[in-house]
N, C-alpha and C positions, 0 to 999 in steps of 0.2 A: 538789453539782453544780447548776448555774444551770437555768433553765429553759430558758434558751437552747441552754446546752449539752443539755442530753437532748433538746432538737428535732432539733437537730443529727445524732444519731446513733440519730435513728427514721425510720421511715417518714411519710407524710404520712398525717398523724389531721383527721375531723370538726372537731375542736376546736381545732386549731392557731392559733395564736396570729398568725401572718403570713397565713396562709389565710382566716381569718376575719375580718383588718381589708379584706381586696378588694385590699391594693395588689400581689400577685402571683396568680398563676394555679397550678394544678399542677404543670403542666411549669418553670414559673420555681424553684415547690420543689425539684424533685426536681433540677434542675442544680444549685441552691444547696447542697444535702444534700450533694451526691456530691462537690464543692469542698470543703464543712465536712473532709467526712472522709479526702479526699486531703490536705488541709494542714494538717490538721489544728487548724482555729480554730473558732468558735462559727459558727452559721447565721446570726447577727446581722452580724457580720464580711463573710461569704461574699457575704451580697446588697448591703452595700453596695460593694464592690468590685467586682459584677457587674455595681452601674448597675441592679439589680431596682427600688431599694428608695434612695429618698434621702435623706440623712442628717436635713436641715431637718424631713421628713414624718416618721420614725422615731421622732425626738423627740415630734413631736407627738401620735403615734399611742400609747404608751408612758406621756405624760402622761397622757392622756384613757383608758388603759384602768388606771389605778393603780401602771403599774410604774415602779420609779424612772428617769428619766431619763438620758440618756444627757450627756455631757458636751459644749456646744458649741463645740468647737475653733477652729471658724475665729473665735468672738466673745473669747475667751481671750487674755490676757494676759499675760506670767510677767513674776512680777518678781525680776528678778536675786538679790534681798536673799535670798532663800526658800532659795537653794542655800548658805549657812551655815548654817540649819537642816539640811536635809539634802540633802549635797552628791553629787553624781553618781554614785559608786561606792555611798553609800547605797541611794539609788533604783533603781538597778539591782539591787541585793543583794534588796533587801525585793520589788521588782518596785509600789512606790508612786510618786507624783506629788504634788506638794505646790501646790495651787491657793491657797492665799490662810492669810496669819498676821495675826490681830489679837493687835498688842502689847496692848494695853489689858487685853481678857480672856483675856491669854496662851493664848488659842487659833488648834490649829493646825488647817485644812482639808487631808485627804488623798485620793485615791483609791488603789483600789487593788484586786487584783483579787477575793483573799477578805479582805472587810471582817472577819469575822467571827470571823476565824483570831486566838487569845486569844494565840498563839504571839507575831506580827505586834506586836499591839498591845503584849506587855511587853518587843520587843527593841526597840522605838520609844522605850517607858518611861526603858531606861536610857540609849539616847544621844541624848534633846529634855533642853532645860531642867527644872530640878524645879519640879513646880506644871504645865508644859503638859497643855491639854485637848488631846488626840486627838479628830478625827471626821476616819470613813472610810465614805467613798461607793463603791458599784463601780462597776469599768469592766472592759472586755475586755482583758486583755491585749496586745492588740495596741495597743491605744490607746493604755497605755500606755507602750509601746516607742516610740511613734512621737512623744509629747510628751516623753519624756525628750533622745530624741534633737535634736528641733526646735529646743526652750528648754535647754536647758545648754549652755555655751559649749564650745567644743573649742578655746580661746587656751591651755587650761592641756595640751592634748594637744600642742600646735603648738611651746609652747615645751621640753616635753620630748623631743619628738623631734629640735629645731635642737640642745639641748644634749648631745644623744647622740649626734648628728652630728661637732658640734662636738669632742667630748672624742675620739671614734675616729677622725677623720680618715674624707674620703671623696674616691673619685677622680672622676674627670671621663668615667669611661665607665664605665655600670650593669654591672658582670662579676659581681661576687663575690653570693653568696648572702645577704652578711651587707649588703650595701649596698641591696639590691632589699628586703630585708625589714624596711629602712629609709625609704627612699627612698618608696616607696607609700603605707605608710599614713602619712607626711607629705604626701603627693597628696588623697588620701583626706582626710585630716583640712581640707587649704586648701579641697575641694571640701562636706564636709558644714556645714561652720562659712561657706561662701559663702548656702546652702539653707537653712539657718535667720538667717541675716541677711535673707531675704526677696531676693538679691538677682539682677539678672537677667543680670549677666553677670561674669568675672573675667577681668581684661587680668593678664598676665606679661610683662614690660618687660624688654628687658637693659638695662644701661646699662656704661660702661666700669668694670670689678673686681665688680658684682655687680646685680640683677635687684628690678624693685619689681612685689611683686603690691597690685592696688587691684581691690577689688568697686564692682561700679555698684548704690548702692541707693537706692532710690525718687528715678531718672533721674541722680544725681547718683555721681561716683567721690568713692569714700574709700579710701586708704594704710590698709593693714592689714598688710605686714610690707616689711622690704627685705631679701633673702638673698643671702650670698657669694656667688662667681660658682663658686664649684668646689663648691656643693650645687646650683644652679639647672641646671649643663651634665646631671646625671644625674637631673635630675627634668626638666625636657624632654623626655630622652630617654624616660621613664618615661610621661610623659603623649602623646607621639605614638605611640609602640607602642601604649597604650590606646584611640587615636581610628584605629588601623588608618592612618595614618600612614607614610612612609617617612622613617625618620631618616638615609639614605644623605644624602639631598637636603638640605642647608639653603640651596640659594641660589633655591630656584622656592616660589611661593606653595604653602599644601595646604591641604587642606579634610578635615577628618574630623567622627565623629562615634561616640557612645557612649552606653549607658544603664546606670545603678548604682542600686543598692535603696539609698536615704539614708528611717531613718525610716519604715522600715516601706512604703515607697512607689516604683514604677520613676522616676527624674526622667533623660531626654534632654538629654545635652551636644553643641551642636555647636561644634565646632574649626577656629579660621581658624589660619593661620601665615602672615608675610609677615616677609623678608629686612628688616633695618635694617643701620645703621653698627654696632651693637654684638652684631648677634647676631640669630635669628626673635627677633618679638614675637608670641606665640600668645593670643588670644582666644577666652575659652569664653563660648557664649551658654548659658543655662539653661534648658532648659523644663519647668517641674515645673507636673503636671498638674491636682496639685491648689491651686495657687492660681490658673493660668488660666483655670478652668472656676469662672463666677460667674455669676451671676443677674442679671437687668438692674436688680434693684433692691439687687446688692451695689455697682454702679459709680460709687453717690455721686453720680446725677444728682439735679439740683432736679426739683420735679414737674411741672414744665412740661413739660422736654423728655422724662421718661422718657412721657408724654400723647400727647406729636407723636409719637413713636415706634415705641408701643402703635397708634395709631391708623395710620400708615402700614404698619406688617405686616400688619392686617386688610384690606388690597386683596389681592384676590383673584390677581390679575395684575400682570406691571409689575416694576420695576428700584428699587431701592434700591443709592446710591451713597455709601461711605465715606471719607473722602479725607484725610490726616493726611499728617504726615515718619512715617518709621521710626523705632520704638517707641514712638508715639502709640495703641497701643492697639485697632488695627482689628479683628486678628483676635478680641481677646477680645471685643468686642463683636459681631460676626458671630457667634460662638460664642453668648452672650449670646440674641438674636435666633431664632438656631436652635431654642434650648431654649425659647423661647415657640411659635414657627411649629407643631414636630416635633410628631406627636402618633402612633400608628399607623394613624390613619386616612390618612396621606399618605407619600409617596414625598418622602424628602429625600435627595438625592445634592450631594456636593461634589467640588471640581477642586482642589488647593490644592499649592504649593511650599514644602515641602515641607508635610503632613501632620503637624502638630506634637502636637495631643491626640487621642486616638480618642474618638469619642464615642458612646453607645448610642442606638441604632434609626436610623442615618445611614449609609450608602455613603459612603465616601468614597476618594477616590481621587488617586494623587498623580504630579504632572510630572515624564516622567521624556524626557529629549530622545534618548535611545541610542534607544529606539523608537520615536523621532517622535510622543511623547503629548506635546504643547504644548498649551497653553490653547486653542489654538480649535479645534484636534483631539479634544482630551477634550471639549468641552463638545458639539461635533456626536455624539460616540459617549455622550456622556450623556442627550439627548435620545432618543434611541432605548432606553431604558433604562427610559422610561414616568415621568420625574419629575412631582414637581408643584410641589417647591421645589427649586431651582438655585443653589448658594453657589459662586461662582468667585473664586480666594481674589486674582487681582490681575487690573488689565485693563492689559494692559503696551504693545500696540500695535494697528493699526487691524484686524488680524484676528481678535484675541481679545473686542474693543470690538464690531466689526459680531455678530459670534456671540454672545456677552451679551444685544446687545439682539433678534436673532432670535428668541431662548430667551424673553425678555420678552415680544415680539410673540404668539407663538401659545400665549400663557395659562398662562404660566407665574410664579411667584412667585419672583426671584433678585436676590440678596444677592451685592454683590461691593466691593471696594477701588479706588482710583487715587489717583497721587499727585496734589496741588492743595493749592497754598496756603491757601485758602477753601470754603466752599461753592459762592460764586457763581462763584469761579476755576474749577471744573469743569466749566461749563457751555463756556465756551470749548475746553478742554482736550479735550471730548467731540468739539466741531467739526472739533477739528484732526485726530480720528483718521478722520474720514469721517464720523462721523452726521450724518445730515440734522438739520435743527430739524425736519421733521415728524415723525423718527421719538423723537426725543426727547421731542417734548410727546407723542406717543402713548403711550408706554411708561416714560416716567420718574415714578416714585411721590415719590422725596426725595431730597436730597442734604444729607449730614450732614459737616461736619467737626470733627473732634475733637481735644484735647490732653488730658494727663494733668499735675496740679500737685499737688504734694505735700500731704497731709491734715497741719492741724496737731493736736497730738497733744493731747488732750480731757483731759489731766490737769496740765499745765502752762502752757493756753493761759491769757493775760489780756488784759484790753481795756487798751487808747489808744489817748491822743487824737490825732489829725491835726493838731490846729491852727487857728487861724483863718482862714489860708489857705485849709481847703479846709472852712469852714462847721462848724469847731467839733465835724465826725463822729467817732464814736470807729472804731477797727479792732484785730484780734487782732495780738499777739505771744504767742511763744514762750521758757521759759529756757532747754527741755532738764529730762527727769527719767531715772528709772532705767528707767523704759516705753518712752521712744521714745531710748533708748540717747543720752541729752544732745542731741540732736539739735534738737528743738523738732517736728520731723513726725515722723510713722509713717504709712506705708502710703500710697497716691495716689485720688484720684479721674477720674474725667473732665468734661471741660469740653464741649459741644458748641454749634454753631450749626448747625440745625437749618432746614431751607426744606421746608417739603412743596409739591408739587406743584398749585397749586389747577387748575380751569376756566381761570380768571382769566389765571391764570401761564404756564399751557401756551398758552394763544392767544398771549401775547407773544413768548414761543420758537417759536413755527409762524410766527408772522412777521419773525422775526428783529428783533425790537427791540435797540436799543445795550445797554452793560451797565449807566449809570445807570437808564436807566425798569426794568430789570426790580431795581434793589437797593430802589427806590423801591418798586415793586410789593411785595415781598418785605417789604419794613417795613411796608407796609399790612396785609398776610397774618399779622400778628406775631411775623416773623422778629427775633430777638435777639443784636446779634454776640457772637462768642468773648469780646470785651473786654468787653462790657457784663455778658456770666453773670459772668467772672470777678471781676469786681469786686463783684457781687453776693455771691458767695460770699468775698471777703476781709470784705463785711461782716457776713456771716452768722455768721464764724467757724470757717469750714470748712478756710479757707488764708489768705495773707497778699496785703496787696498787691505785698510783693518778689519773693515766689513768683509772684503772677500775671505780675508783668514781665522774671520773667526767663523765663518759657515764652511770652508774650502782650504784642503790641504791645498798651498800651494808651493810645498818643495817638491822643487822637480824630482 
């Protein structure tokens, strides 16, 4: 038994190992205690799922007092190649993880949960290569379960279940027992293998005789299967029952939604349907909690703007403006923001449509129009609520805008979105919903706009050259390896132009200057456009120039 585990299933001792680093309280243990042992997992487990205790600090805390470390998941990599050493049903069997194989000294890297188990190690013996070194790290269990599931593919689940389909024959209306217990966890399987592809949404397409599903990943759609049309009618059916759905209806739009444990973790589906010439086309958006909830120095910003950033949340008062297209990233970065601002010495409430991650020590609260709770509704009954930071998740028209900056006005701290092409596009956009230019330069702290461009992936990237055309510079490309699945990116960053608010600036806006003097002012103030970062970062080697231009005008 770990030592984790017997905290787990004691009372709270002088000596305790979480109690004595300061990062929880007593009352934090004895919740975490009574979860260990309702669910039976470690007290290590318990508080990070509670939000007590964070993963990044945990580690930290664990090195610096001698115990081995915990495994950094989110920094982790798998490489495809590892699941021939030991493949899926393996890993599950032994309850091991296989992080990293050097051919050279035929060693392999395991976790696992008892390292120590002599049992473990000789059933390893007989099916690794003869000659392989074994080393086994611990890890909990659960962690386990939840990198097995993440990193091993489910294409070899997907094509056994179409072939099993295939060979029995399936009708076009889910009845039989034998089709439903088919049917699903081929649903299941397109949706966990979408969640470990990283990706943020899965379209299902009819088309005439059969149906193409494509995952959006990292902003772009990729073709991952085409299915008959006489399996797609009863998995449809399958997937709108599940988003609570009316399958009577296929000719009126629906909107659903659902949450499933993928990986050891809750992830939130929500479900659009709209009528075509061949049949709904259904779209599942994804929102898994644990990769939208990141740190403002996981978002890949240069240090300039993460600076301008840093520095405009430390105003006490005053409006912070976010302004992207959809799925540019606002809310994760509001989110982001939050986790700097929040602290328990302060009152942080939010307004949001919908309420996509909970987050711990935050009110949050979500639009619902059956009760007449609209954005300017919620935010006047959130004021009353005694805040001290206000995140209003969009500002959609001039009543939820004038209320915003009310909330601004009498010494408040709030974090909110609009749509705008620009930064400085916002500033008009602000006008048009009624703000005054005085109340604006009173109360506006920044206005931020942001895009997201795909990271190129740090194990395949190589420099070239431009040319002489453009002075001989070099720049990154990509081939694709087994890390970033041939692709040449893995995973995205953000791009931002960034305007804070100076003295300067706001007197220009209180007098309503044109929008050249205030873009000129703005570049005095060391505002940097979107075009400018991004090309910055193609030659930094972060991303590409083709990637900057296909998110980002960039003629000058």
């Amino acid at each position: 038994m770990t030592r984790f585990e017997t905290l787990s299933r004691s009372t709270p001792q002088k000596d305790d190992f979480f109690l004595a680093s300061g990062l929880i309280d007593i009352d934090q243990h004895r919740i975490a205690a009574q979860r260990s042992r309702d669910k039976g997992q470690s007290l290590r487990q318990a508080l990070l799922e509670l939000g007590f205790i964070q993963a990044a600090s945990l580690r930290q805390l664990e090195t610096a007092s001698g115990h081995p470390p915990g495994i950094d998941w989110t920094r982790h990599r798998h490489d495809p190649r590892l699941e021939q050493l030991i493949p899926r049903s393996l890993a599950v069997g032994l309850k091991v993880f296989p992080l990293r194989h050097d051919e050279a000294e035929s060693r392999l890297l395991l976790v696992g949960e008892h390292p120590e188990d002599l049992a473990l190690r000789e059933r390893l013996r007989h099916r690794l290569p003869a000659g392989t070194v074994v080393e086994l790290r611990a890890a909990a269990a659960e962690e386990i379960e939840q990198a097995i599931d993440r990193h091993y593919g489910y294409s070899t689940d997907i094509d056994r279940l179409l072939e099993t389909l295939a060979a029995d024959g399936v009708s076009s209306a889910v009845t039989a027992r034998s089709e439903r217990a088919t049917i699903r966890p081929l649903l299941d399987a397109f949706i966990a293998d979408a969640v470990r592809l990283e990706a943020s949404d899965i379209h299902f397409e009819p088309e005439a005789g059969f149906a193409r599903i494509r995952y959006r990943i990292d902003g772009l759609l990729r073709i991952v299967r085409l299915l008959p049309g006489n399996i797609w009618q009863p998995l449809l059916i399958c997937l709108k029952l599940l988003a609570g759905m009316d399958i009577a209806d296929s000719r009126s739009p629906q909107d659903g939604r659902f949450t499933q444990a993928i990986a050891g973790r809750e992830v939130d589906f929500r479900v659009a349907s709209l009528p075509t010439l061949h049949g709904e086309n259904l779209v599942l958006r994804i929102h898994d909690r644990q990769r939208s909830l990141l740190r403002l120095d996981q978002l890949g910003l240069d240090g300039d703007s993460r600076q301008q950033l840093e520095r405009i949340c430390r105003r006490p008062e005053g409006i912070l403006v976010i302004t992207g297209p959809t799925g540019s990233g606002k809310t994760t970065t509001l989110y982001s923001l939050l986790h700097i601002a929040s602290h328990p010495g302060v009152n942080t409430m939010t307004l949001e449509d919908p309420v996509e991650h909970p987050l711990p020590l935050i009110r949050q609260t979500q639009v619902c129009e059956a009760v007449r709770l609209d954005f300017a509704n919620g935010i006047r009954s959130l004021l009353r609520q005694d805040p001290d930071i206000v995140m209003v998740g969009e500002i959609r028209d001039a009543a939820s805008a004038s209320m915003a900056f009310r909330a601004a006005m009498t010494g408040h701290q709030v974090y909110t979105t609009l749509h705008a092409n620009s930064a400085l596009a916002a500033l008009p956009r602000l006008l048009d919903l009624g703000i005054s230019p005085a109340t604006l330069a009173g109360s506006l702290n920044g206005i931020v706009a942001q895009r997201l461009l795909r990271r190129l992936c740090p194990h395949c990237r190589r420099r070239e050259g431009l040319g002489e055309n453009n002075g001989g510079r070099e720049t990154w490309v990509a081939d694709g390896c087994p890390d970033c699945d041939w692709q040449g990116y893995r995973g995205r960053l953000a791009v931002m132009e960034i305007i804070r608010i100076t003295p300067e600036f706001a007197d220009l806006i209180a007098a309503g200057a044109p929008p050249e003097q205030l873009r000129q002012a703005a570049f005095a103030a060391g505002y940097r456009s979107l075009a400018e970062r991004a090309r910055q970062l193609a030659l930094d080697g972060s991303t590409t120039l083709a990637e900057a231009a296909r998110i980002i005008d960039l003629d000058p």
